[in-house]
Jmol script that loads the backbone (N, CA, C; Angstrom):
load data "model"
ATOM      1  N   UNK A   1     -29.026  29.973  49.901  1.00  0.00           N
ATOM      2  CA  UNK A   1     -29.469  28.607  50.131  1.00  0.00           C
ATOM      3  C   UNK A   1     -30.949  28.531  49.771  1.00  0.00           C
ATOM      4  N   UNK A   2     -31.299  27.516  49.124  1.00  0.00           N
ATOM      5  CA  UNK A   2     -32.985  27.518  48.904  1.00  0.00           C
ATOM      6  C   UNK A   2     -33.186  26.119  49.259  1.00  0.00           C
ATOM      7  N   UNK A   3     -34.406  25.922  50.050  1.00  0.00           N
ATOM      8  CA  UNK A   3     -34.938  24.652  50.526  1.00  0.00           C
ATOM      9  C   UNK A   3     -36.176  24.235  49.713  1.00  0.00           C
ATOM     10  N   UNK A   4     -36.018  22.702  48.949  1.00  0.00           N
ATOM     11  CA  UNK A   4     -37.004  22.613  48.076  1.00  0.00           C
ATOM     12  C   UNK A   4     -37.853  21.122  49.033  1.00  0.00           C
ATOM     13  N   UNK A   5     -39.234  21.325  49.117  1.00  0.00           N
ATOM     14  CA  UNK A   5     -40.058  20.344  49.794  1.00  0.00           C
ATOM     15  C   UNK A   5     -40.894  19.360  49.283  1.00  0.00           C
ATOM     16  N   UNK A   6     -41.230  18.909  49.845  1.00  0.00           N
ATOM     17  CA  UNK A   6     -42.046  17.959  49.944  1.00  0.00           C
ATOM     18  C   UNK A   6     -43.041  17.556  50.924  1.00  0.00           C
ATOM     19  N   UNK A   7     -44.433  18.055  50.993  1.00  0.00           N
ATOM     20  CA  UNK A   7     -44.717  17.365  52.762  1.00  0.00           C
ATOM     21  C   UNK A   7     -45.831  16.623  52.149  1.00  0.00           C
ATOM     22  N   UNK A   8     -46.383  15.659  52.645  1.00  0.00           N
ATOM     23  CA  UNK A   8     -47.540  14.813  53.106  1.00  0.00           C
ATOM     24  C   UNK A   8     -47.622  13.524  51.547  1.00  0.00           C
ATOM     25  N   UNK A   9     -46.956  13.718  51.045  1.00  0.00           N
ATOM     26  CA  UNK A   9     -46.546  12.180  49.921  1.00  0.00           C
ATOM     27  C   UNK A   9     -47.198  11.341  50.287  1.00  0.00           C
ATOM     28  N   UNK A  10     -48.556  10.407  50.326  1.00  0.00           N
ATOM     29  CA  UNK A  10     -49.138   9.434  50.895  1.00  0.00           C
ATOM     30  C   UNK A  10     -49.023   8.396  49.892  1.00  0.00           C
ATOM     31  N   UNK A  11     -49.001   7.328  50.455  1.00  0.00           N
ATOM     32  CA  UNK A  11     -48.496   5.588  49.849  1.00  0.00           C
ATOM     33  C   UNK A  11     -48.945   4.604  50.880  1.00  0.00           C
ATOM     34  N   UNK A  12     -49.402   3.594  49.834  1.00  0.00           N
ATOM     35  CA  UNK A  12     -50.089   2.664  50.496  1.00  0.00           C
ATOM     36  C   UNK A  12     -48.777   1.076  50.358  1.00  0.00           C
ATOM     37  N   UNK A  13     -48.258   1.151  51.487  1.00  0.00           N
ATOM     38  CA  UNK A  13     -47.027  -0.175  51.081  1.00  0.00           C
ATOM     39  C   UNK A  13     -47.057  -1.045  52.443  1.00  0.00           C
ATOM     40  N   UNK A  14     -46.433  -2.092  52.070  1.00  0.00           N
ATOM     41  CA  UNK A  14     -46.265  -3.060  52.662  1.00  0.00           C
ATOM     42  C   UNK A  14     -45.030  -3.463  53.894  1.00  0.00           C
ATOM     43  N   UNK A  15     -44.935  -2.071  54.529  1.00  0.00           N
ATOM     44  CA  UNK A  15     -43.553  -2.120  55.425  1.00  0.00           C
ATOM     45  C   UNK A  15     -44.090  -2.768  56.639  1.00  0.00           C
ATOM     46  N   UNK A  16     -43.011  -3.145  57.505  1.00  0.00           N
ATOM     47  CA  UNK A  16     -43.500  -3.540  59.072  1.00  0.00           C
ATOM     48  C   UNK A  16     -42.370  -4.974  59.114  1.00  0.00           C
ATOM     49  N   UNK A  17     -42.701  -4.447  60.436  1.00  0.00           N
ATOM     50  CA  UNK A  17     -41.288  -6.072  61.157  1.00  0.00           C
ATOM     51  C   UNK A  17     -42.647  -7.089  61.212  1.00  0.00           C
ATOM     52  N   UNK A  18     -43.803  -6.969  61.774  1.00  0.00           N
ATOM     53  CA  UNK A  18     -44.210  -8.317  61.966  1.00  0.00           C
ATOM     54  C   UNK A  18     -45.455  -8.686  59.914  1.00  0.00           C
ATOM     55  N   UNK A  19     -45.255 -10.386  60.173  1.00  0.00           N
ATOM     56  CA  UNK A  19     -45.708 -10.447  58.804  1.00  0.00           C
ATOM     57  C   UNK A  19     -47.215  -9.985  58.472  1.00  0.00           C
ATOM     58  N   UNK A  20     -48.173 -10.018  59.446  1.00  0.00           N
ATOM     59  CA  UNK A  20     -49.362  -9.154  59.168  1.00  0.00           C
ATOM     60  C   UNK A  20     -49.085  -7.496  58.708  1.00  0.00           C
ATOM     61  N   UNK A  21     -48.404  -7.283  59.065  1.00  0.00           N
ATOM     62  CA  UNK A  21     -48.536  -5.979  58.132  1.00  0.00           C
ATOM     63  C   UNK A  21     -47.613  -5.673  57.172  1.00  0.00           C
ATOM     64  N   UNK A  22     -46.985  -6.714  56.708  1.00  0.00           N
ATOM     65  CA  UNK A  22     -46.659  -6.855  55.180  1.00  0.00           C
ATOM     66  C   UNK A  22     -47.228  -7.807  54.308  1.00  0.00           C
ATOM     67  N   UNK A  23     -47.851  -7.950  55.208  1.00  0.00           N
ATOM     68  CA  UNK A  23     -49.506  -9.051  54.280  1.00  0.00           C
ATOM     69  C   UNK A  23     -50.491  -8.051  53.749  1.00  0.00           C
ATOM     70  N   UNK A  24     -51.090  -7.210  54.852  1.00  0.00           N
ATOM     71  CA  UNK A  24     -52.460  -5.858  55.334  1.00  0.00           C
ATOM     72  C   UNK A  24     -51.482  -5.123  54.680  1.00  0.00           C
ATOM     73  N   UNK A  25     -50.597  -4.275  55.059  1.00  0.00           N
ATOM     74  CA  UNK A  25     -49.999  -3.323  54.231  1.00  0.00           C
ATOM     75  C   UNK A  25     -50.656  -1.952  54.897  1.00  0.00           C
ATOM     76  N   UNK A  26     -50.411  -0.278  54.818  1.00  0.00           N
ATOM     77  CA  UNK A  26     -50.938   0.148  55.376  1.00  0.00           C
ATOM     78  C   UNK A  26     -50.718   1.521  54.397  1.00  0.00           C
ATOM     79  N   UNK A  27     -50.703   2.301  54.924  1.00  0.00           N
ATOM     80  CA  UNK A  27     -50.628   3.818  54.614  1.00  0.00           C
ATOM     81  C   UNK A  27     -49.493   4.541  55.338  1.00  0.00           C
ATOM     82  N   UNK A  28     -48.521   5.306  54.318  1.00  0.00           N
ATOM     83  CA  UNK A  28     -47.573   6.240  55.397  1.00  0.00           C
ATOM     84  C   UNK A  28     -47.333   7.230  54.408  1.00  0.00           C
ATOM     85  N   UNK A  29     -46.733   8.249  55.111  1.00  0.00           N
ATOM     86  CA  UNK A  29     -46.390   9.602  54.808  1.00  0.00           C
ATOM     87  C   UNK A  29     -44.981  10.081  54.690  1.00  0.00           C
ATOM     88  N   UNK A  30     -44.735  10.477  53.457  1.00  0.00           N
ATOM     89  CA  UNK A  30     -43.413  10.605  53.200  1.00  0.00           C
ATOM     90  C   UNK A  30     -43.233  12.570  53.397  1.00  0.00           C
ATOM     91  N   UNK A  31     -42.397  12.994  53.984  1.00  0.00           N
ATOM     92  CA  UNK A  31     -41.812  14.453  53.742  1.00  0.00           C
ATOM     93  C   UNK A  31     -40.496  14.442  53.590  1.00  0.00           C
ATOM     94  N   UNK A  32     -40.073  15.384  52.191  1.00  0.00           N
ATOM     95  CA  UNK A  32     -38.386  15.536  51.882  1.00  0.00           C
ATOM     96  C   UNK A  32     -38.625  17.221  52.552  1.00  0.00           C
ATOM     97  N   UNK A  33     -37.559  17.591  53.330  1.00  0.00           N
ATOM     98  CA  UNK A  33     -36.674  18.867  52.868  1.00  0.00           C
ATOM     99  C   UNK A  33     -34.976  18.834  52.576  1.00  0.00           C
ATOM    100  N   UNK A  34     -35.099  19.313  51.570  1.00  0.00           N
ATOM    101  CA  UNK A  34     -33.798  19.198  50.879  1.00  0.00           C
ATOM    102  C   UNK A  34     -33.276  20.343  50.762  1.00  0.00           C
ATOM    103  N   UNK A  35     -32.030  21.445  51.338  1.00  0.00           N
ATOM    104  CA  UNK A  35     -31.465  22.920  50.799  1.00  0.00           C
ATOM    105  C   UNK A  35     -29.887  22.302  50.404  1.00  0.00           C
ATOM    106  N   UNK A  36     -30.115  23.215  49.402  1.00  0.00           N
ATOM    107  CA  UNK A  36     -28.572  23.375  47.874  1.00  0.00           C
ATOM    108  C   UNK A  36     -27.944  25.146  48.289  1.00  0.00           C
ATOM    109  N   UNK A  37     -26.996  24.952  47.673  1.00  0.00           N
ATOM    110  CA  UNK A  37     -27.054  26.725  47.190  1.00  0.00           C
ATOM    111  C   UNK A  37     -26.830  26.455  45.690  1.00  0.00           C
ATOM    112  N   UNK A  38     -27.600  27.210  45.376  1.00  0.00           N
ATOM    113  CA  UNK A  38     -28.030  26.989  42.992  1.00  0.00           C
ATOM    114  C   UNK A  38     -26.694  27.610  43.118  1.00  0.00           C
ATOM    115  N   UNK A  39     -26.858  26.848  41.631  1.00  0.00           N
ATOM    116  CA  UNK A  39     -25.325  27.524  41.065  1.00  0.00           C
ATOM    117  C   UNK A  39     -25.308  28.579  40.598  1.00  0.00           C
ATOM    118  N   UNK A  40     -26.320  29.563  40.506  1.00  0.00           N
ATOM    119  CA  UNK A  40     -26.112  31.147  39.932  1.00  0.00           C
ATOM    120  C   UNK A  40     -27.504  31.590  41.106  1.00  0.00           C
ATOM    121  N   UNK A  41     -27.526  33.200  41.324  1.00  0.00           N
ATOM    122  CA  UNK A  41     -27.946  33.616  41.914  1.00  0.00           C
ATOM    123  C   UNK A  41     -29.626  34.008  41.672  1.00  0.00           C
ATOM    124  N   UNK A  42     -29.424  33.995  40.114  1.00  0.00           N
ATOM    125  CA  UNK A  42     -31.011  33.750  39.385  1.00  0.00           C
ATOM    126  C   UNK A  42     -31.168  32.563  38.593  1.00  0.00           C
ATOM    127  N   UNK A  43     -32.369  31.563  39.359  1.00  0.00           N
ATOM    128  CA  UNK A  43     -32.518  30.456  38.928  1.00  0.00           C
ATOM    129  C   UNK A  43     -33.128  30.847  37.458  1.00  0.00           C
ATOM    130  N   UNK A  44     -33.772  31.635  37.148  1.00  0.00           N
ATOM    131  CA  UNK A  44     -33.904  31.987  35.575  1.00  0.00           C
ATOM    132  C   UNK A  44     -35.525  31.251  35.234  1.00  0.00           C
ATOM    133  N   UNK A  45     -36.329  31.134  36.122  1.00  0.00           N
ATOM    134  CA  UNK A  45     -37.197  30.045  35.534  1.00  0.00           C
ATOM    135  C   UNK A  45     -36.931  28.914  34.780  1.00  0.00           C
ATOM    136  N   UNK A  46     -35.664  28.113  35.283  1.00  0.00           N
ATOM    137  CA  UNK A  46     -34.957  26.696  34.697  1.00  0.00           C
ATOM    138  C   UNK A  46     -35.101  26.171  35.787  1.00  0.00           C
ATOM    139  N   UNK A  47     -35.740  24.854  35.255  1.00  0.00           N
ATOM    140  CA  UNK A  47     -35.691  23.429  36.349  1.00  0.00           C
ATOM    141  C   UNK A  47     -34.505  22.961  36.340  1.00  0.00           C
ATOM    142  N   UNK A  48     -33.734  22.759  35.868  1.00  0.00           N
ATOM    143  CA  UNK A  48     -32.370  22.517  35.692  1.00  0.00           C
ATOM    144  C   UNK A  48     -31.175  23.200  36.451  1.00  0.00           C
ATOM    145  N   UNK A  49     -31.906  24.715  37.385  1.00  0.00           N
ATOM    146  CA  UNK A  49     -31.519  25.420  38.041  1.00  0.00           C
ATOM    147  C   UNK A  49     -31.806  25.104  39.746  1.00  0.00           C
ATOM    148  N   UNK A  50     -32.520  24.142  39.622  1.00  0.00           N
ATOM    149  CA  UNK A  50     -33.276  24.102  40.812  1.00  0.00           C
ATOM    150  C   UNK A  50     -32.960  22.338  41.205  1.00  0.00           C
ATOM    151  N   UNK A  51     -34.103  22.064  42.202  1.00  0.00           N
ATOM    152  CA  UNK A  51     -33.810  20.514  42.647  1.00  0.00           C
ATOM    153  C   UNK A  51     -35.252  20.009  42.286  1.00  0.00           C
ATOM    154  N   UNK A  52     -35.740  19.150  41.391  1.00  0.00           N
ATOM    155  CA  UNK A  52     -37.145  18.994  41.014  1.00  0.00           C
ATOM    156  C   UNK A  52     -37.920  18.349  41.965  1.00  0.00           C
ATOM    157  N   UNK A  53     -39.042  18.591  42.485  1.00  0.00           N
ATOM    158  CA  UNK A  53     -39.888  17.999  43.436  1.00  0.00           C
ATOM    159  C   UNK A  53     -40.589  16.521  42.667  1.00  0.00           C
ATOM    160  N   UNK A  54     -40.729  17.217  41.779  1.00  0.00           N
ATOM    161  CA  UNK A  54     -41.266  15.911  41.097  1.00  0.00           C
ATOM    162  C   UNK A  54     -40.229  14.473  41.043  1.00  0.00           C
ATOM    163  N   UNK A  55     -39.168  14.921  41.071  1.00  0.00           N
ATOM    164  CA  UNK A  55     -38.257  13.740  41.206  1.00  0.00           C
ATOM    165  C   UNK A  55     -38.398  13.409  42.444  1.00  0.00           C
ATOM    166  N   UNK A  56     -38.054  14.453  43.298  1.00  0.00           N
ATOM    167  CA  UNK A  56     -38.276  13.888  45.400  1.00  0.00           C
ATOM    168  C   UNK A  56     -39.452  12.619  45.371  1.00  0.00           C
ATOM    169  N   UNK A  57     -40.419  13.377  44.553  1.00  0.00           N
ATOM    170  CA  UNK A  57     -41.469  12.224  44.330  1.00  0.00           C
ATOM    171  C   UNK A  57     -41.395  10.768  44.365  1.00  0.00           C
ATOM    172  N   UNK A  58     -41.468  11.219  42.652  1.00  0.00           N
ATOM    173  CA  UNK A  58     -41.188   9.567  41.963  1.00  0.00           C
ATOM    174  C   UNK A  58     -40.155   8.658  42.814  1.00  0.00           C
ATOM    175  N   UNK A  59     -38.863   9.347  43.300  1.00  0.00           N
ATOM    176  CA  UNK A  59     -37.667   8.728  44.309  1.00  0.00           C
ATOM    177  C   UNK A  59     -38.477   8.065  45.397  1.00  0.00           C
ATOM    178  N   UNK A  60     -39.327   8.785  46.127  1.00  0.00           N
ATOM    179  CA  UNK A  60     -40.341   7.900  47.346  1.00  0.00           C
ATOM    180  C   UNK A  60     -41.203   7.368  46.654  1.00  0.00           C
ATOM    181  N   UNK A  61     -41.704   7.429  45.741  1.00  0.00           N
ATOM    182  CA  UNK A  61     -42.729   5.881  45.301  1.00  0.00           C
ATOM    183  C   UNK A  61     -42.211   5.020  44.570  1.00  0.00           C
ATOM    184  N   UNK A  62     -40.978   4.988  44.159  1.00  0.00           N
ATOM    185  CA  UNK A  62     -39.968   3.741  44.255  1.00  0.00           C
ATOM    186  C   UNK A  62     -39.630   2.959  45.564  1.00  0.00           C
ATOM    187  N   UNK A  63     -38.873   3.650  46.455  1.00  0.00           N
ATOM    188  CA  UNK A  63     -38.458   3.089  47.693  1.00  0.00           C
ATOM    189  C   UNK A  63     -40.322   2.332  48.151  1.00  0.00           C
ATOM    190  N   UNK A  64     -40.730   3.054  47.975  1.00  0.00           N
ATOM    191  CA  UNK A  64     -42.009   2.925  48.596  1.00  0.00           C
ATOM    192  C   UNK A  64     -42.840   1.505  48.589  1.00  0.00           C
ATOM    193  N   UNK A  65     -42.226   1.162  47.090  1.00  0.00           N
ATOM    194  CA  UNK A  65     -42.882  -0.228  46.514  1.00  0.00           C
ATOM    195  C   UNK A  65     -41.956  -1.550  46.774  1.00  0.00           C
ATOM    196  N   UNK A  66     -41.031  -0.989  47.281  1.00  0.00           N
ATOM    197  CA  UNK A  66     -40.338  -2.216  48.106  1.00  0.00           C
ATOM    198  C   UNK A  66     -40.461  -2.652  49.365  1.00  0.00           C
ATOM    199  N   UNK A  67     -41.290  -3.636  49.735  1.00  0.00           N
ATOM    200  CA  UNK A  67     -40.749  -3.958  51.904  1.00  0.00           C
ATOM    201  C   UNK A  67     -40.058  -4.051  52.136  1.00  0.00           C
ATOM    202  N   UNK A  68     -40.037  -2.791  53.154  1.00  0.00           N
ATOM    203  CA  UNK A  68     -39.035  -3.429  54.303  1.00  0.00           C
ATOM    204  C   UNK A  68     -39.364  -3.582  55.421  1.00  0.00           C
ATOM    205  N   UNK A  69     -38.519  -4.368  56.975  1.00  0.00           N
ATOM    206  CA  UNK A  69     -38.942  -4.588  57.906  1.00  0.00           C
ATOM    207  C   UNK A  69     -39.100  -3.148  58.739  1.00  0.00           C
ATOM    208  N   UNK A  70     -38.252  -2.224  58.291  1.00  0.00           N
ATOM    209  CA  UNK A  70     -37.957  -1.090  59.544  1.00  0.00           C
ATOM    210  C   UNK A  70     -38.284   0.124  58.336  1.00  0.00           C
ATOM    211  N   UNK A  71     -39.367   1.269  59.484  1.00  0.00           N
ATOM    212  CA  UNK A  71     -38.982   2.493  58.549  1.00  0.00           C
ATOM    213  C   UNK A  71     -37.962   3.419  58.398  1.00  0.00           C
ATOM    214  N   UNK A  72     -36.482   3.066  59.095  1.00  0.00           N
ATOM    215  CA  UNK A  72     -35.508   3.332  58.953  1.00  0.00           C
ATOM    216  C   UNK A  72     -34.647   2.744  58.171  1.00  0.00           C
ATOM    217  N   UNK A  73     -34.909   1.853  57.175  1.00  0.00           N
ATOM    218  CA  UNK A  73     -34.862   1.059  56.197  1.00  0.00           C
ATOM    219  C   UNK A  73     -35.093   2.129  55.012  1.00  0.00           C
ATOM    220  N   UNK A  74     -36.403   2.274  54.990  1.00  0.00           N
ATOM    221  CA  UNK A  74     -37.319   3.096  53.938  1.00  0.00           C
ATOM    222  C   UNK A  74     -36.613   4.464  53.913  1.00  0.00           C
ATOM    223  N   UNK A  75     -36.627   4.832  54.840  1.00  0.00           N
ATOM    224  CA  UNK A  75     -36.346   6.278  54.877  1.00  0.00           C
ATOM    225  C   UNK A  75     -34.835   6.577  54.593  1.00  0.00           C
ATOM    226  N   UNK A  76     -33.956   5.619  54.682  1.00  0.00           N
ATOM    227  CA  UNK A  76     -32.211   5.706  54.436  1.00  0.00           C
ATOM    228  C   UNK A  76     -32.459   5.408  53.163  1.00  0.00           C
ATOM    229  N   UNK A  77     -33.298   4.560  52.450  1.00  0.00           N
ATOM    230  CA  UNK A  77     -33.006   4.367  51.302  1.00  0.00           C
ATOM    231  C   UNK A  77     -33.671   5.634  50.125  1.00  0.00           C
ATOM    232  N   UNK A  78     -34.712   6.215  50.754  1.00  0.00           N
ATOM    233  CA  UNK A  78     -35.201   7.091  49.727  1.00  0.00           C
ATOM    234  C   UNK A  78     -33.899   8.185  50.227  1.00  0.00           C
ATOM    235  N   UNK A  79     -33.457   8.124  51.194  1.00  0.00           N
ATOM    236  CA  UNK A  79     -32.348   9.937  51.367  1.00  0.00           C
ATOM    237  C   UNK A  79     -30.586   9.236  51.417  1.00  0.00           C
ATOM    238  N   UNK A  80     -30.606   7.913  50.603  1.00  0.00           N
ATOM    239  CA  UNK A  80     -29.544   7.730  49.481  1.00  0.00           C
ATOM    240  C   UNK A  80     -29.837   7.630  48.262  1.00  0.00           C
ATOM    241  N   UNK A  81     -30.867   7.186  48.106  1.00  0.00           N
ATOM    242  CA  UNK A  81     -31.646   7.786  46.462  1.00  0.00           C
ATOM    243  C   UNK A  81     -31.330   9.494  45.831  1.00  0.00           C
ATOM    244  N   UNK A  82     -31.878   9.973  46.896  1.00  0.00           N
ATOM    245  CA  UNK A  82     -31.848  11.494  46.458  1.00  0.00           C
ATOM    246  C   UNK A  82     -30.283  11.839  46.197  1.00  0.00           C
ATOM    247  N   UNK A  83     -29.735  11.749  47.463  1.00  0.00           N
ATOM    248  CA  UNK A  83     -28.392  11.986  47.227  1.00  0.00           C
ATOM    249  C   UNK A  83     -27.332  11.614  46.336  1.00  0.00           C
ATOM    250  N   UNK A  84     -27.551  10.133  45.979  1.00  0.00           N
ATOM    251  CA  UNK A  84     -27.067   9.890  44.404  1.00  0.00           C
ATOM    252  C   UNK A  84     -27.580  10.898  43.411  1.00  0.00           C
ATOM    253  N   UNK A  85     -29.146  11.323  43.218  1.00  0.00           N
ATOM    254  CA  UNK A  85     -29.442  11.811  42.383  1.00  0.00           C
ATOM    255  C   UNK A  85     -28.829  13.221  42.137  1.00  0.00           C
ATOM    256  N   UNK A  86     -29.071  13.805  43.184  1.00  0.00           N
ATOM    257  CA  UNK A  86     -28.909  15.394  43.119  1.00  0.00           C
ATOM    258  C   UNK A  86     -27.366  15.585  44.764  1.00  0.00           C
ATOM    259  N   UNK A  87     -26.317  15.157  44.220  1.00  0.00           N
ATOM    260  CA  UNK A  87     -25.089  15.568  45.257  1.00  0.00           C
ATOM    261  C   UNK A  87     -24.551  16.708  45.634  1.00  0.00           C
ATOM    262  N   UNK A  88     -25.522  17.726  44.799  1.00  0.00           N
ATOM    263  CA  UNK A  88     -24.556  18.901  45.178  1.00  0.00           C
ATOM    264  C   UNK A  88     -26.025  19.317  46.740  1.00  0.00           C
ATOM    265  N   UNK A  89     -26.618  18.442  46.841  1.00  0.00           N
ATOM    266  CA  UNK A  89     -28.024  18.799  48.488  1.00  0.00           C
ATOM    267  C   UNK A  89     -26.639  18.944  49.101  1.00  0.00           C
ATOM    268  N   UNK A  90     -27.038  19.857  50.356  1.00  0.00           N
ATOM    269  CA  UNK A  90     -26.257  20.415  51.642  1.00  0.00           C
ATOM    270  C   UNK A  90     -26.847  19.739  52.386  1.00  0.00           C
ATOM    271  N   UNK A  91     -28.018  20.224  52.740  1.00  0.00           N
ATOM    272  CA  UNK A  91     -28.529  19.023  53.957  1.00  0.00           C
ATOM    273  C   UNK A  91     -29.764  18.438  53.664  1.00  0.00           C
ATOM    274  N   UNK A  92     -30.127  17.112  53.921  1.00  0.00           N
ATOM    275  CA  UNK A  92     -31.496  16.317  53.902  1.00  0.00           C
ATOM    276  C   UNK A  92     -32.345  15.901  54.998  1.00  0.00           C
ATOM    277  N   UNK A  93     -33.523  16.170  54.403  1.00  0.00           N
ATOM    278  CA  UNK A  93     -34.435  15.237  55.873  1.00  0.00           C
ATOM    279  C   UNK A  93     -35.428  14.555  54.852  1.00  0.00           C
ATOM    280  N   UNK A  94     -35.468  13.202  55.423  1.00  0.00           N
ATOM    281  CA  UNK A  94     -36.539  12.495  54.716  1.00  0.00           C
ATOM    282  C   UNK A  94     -37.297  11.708  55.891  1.00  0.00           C
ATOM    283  N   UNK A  95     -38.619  12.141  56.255  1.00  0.00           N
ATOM    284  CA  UNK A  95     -39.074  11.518  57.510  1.00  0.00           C
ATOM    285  C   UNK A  95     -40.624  10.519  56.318  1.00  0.00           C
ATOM    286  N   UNK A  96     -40.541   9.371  57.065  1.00  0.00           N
ATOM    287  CA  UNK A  96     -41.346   8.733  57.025  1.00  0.00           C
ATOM    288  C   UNK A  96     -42.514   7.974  58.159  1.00  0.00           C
ATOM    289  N   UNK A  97     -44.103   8.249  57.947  1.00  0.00           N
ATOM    290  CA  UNK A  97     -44.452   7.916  59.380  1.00  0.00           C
ATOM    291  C   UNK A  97     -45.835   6.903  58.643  1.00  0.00           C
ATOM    292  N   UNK A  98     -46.216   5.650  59.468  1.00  0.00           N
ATOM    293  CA  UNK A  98     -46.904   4.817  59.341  1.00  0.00           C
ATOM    294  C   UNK A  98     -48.200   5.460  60.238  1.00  0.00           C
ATOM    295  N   UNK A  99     -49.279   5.896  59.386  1.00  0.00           N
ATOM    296  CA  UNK A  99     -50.407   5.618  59.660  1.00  0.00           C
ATOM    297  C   UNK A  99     -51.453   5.092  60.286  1.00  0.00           C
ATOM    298  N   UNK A 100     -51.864   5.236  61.487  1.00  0.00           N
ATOM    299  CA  UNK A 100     -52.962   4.212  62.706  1.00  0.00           C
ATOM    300  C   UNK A 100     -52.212   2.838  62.652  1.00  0.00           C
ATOM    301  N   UNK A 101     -50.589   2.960  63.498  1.00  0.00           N
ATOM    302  CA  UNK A 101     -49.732   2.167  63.410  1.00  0.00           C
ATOM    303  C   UNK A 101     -50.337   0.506  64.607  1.00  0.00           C
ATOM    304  N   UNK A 102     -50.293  -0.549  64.006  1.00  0.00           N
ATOM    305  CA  UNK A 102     -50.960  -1.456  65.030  1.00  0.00           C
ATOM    306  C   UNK A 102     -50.528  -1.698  66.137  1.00  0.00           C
ATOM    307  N   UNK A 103     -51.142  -0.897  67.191  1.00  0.00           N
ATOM    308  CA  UNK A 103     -50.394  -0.727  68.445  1.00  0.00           C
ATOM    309  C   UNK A 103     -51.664  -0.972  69.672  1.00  0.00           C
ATOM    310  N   UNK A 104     -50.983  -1.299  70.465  1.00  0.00           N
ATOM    311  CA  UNK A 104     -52.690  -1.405  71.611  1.00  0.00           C
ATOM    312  C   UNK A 104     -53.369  -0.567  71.467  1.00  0.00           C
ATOM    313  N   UNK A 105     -53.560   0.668  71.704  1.00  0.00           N
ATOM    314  CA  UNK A 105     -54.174   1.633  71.689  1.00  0.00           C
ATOM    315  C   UNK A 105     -53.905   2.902  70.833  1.00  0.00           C
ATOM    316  N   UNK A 106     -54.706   4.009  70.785  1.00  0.00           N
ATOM    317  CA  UNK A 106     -54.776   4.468  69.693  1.00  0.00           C
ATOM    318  C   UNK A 106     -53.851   5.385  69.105  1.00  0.00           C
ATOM    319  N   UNK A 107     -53.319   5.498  68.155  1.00  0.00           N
ATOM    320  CA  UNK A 107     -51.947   6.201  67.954  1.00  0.00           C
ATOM    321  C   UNK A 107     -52.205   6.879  66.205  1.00  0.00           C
ATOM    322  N   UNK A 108     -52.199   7.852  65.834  1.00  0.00           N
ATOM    323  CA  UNK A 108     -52.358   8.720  64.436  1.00  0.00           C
ATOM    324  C   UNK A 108     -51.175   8.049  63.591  1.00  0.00           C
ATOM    325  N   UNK A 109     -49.765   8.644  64.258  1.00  0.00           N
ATOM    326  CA  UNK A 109     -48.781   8.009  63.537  1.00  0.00           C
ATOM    327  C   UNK A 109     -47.613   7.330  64.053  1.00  0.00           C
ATOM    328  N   UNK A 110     -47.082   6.590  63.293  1.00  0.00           N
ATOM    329  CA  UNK A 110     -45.759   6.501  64.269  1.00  0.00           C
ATOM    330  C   UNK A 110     -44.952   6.684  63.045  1.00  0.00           C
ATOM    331  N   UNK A 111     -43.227   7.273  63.717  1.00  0.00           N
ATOM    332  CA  UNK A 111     -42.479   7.724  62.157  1.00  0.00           C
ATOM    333  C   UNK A 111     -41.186   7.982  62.619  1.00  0.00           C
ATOM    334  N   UNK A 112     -40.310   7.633  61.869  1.00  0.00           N
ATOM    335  CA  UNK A 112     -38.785   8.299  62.074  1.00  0.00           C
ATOM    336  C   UNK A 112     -38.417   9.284  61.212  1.00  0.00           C
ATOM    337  N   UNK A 113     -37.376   9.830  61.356  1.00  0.00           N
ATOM    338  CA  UNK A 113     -36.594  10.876  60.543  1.00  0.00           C
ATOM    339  C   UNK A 113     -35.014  10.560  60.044  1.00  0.00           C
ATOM    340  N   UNK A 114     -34.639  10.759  59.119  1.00  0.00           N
ATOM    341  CA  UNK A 114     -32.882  10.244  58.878  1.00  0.00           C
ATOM    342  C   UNK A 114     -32.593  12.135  58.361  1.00  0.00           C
ATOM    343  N   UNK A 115     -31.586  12.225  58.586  1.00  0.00           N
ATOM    344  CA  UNK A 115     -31.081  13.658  58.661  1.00  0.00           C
ATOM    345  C   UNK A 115     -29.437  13.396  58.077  1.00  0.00           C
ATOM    346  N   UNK A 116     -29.175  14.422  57.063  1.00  0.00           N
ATOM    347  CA  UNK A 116     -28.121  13.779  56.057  1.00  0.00           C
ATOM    348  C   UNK A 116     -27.180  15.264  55.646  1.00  0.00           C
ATOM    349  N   UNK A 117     -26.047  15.767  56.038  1.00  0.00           N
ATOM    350  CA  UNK A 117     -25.584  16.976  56.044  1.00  0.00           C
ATOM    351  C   UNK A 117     -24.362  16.399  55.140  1.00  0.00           C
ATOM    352  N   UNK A 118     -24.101  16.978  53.563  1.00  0.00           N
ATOM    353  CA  UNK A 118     -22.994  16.829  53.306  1.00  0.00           C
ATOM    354  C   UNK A 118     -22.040  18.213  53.004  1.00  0.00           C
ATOM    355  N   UNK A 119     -20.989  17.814  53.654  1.00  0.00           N
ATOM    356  CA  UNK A 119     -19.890  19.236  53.795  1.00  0.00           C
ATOM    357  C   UNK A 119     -18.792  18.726  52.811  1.00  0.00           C
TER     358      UNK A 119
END
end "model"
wireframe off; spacefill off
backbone 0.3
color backbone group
């Protein structure tokens, strides 16, 4: 099994239930972990062998440039993105967390996780 990552993806988008902060817009943090088992036992130095990060990427700064009201919105949609892309993933995590979220008092992040096991 090999687990291919992603941590700290930063994007500046326009998510949130209330309309000031899809007006303001803010900052959040995307992390994929994604594990496969490759189809041969030596990936061979082939990307084609592997699951490309660079795609995990580009996949969250798509979702990314769309609003939505909920980051469970965001985050189902970038970890059905992936999974269309690359179906043979075993299991997924795609957590997304909003940045000095507007809350009474002071808070770093706030964030969910969607967790995606296909057997």
């Amino acid at each position: 099994m090999i687990k291919v990552s992603l941590y700290g993806a930063e994007f500046f988008a326009r998510h949130g239930f209330y309309k000031e902060e899809q007006i303001l817009g803010n900052y959040f943090v995307v992390n994929v972990e994604a594990c496969f088992e490759p189809k041969s036992v030596n990936i061979n130095d082939d990307l084609n062998n592997t699951l490309n990060y660079e795609r995990l990427y580009e996949i969250a700064q798509s979702a990314m440039k769309i609003p939505k009201q909920l980051l469970e919105t965001v985050a189902q949609g970038i970890a059905d993105d992936i999974i269309l892309q690359f179906p043979y993933i075993n299991t997924l995590e795609v957590e997304v967390k909003k940045l000095n979220p507007p809350l009474k008092g002071k808070v770093a992040a706030s964030g969910i996780t969607v967790y995606i096991t296909n057997n």
